[in-house]
N, C-alpha and C positions, 0 to 999 in steps of 0.2 A: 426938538425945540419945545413941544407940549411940557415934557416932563420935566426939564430943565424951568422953565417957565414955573412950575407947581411945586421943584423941589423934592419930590418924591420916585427920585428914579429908580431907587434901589427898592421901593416896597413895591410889592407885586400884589396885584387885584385883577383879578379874572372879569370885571365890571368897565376895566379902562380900557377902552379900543386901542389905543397905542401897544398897552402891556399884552393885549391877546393877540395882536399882531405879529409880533416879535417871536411871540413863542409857536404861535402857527407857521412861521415860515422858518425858524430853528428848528422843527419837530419833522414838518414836509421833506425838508433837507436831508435829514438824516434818514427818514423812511425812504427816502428815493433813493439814497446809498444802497439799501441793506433789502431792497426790491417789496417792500412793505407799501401798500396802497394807502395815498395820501386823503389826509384828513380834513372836512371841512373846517372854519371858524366856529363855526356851534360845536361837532362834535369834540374840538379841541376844548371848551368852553363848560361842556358838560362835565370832560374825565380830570380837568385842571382842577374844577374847583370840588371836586368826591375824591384827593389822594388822601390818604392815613399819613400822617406823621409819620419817619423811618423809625422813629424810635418804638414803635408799636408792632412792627411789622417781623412775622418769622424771620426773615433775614437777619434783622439786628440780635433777635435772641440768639441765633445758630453764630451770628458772629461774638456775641459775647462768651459761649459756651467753648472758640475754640482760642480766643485768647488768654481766657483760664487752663484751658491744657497746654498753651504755650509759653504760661508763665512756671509752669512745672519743670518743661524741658528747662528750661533759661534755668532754674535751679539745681538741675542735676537728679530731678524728680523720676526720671522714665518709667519706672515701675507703679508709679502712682498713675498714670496717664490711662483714662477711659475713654469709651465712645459714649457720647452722648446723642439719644434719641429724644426729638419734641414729641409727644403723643399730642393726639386731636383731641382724647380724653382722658384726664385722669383715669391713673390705676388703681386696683381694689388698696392699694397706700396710699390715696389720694395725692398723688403726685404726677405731673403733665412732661418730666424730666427726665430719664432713666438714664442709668447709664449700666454699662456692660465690659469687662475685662475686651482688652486687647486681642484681636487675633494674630498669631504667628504670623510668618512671615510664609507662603504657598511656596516652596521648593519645585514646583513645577507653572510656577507665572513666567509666561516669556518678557514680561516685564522691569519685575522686581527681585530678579533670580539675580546671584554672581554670574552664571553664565548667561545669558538671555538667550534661548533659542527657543525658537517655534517649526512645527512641523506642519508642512500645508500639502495636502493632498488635491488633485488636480489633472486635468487631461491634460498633457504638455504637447499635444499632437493639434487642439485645438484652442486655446488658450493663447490669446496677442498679449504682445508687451503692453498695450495700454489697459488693458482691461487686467491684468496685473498689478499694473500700476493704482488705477480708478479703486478698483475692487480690493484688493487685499491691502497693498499695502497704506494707502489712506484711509481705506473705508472700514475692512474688519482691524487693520493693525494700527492706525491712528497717527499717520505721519502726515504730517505736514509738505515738506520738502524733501521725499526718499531720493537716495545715491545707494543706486542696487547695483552690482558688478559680481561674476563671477569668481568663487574662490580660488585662488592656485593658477588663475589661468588669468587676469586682469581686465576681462572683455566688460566694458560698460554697458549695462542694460537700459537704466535708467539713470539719467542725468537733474539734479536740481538747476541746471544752470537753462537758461532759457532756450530752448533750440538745437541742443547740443545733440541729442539722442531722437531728435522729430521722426526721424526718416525708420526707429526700430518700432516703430507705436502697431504698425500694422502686421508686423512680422510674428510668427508664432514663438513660444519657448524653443519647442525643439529643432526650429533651422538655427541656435546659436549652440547645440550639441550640448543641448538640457537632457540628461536622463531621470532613471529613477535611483536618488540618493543625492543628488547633486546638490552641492550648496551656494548658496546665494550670499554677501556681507551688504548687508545694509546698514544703512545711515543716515541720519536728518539732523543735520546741523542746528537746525532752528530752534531743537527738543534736547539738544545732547542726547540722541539715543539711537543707541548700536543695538543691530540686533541679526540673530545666523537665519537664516530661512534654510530648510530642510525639505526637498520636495519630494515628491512621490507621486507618482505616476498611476491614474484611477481611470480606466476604458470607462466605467459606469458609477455612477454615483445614484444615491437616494434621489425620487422624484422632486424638482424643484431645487435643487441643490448644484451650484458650479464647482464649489469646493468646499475643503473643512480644514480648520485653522484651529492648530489646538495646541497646546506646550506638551502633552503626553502622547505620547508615540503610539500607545498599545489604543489611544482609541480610534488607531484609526484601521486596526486589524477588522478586516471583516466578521462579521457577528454569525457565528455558529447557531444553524439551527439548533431547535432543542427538539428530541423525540418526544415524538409524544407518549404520554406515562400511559403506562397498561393498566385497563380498570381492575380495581382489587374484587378479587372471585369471593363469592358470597360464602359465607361459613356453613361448612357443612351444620346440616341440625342434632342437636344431642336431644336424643328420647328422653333421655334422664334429665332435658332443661324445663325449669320451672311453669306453672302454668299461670298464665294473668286471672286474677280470681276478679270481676268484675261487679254486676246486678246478682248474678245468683248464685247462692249455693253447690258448690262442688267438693265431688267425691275423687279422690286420685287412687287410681289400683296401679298396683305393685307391679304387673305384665300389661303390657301394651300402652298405649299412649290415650286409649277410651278414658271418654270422662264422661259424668254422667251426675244427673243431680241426688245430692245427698239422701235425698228421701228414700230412692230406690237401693236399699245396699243389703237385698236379700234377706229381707224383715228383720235384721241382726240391729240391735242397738246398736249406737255408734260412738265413740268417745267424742268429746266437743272440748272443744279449746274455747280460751273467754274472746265473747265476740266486741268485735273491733267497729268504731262507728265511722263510716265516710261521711261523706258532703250532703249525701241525701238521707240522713237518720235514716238509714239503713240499715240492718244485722246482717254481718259473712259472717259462717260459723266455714271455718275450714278443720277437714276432718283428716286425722290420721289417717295412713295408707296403710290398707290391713289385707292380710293374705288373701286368696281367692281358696273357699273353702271348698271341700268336696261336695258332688251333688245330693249326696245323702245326706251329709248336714244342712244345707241348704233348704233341703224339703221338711226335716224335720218339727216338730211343733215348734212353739215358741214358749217358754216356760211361762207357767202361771204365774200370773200378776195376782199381786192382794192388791183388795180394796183398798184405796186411798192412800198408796204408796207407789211412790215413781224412782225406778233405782235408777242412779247414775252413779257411771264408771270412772 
């Protein structure tokens, strides 16, 4: 009668007791449905008058983005059709948009396959019809309303109709002569979707784990240890392999692996190669490797030097 009265029933003001009334007890309603904890008159008051326009809101963009791919299909476009991603931020193309080619179609989805089957691994020894039901095929397999019945043999498992199947909920797989291989025809009318269940029979499974649901067969082959690889044996040493010439000066002889610094090389001149500078302006003169002489040459004098002349080799 207020609004009536005012003439403005269709405009809505978070400020009019009548208008926040209405919407508090349309909003209560719905949360009492859907088991969501009901909301004061303020707190309704606060989130009413802070919503974004829909037209601002990621949804309406994701919804713009897949009616332009649907106007593709409507053309006979299919090849042109991408996926389109919102980014949170621009890409280094300053673009918040992307889109991406098409993925094939997974030849092993129990979904979207021509054949639709799935293979579910399971103890069939303790494993109830309800918890088949609960668990796989609503929970991991996404039915609404399953009709599960045994292939080739007609025995109802699971019934959509209210009541029909009550009494098999407690009963295991294997008292309805479930083995391992055995297939299952499912169905949910409510989805149009059919689908083969493949079982197999697992005494043990991974910890934390009741079952595994997968459209490929081989992964549910138990996983082959791997031996463990034998450590690689250390390379023999070669005498003939190079020496790290490091801080000082060395001399490499021809027999044995002795090194020894260049200075000492049986008062024999030495040939010198052009010295090479490291990190610490430092000189390596690395010396040719030269015979190991007799001991009589060895002791012998050293030939006379002239004044103010220095021979090099």
């Amino acid at each position: 009668a207020e609004l009536k009265e005012r003439g403005d029933d269709l405009v809505w003001d978070k400020d009019t007791p009548a208008h926040l009334d209405f919407v508090t007890a349309c909003a209560n309603i719905r949360m009492y449905i859907f088991n969501i904890p009901n909301k004061s008159r303020f707190e309704v008051k606060s989130m009413a008058g802070n919503i974004i326009p829909a037209i601002a809101t990621t949804n309406a963009v994701i919804a713009g983005c897949i009616v332009m791919e649907a106007i593709k299909i409507l053309n006979n476009q299919q090849d042109k059709c991408k996926t389109v991603y919102l980014r949170r931020q621009p890409n280094p193309r300053k673009k918040i948009l992307v889109t991406e080619a098409l993925e094939p179609p997974n030849p092993k989805c129990y979904v979207c396959s021509e054949k639709p089957e799935v293979n579910v691994a399971l103890n069939l020894e303790t494993t109830t019809i309800k918890v088949f039901e609960e668990k796989i095929m609503k929970g991991a397999l996404n039915m609404v309303a399953p009709d599960v019945e045994v292939e080739g043999k007609g025995i109802i498992l699971i019934s959509s109709e209210e009541g029909e199947t009550e009494a098999n909920n407690d009963k295991f797989l294997k008292d309805f002569g479930l083995m391992d291989g055995s297939i299952l025809a499912c169905d949910d009318f409510l989805q149009d979707y059919k689908l083969k269940v493949y079982l197999y029979h697992a005494d043990k499974l991974d910890e934390g784990q009741e079952f595994i649901v997968t459209g490929d067969k081989s992964q549910l082959q138990p996983k082959e240890e791997k031996a463990p690889e034998p450590e690689p044996e250390p390379a023999p040493k070669d005498p003939n392999a190079a020496i790290d010439v490091e801080a000082e000066d060395v001399e490499v002889v021809s027999k044995g692996d002795r090194k020894r610094p260049a200075e000492e090389s049986n008062g024999q001149p030495k040939s010198k190669k052009a010295k090479v500078d490291n990190d610490d302006d430092e000189d390596i003169q690395i010396c040719e490797a030269e015979p190991v002489k007799p001991a009589k040459a060895a002791a012998a004098a050293p030939p006379p030097e002239e004044d103010g002349v220095i021979c090099l080799e």
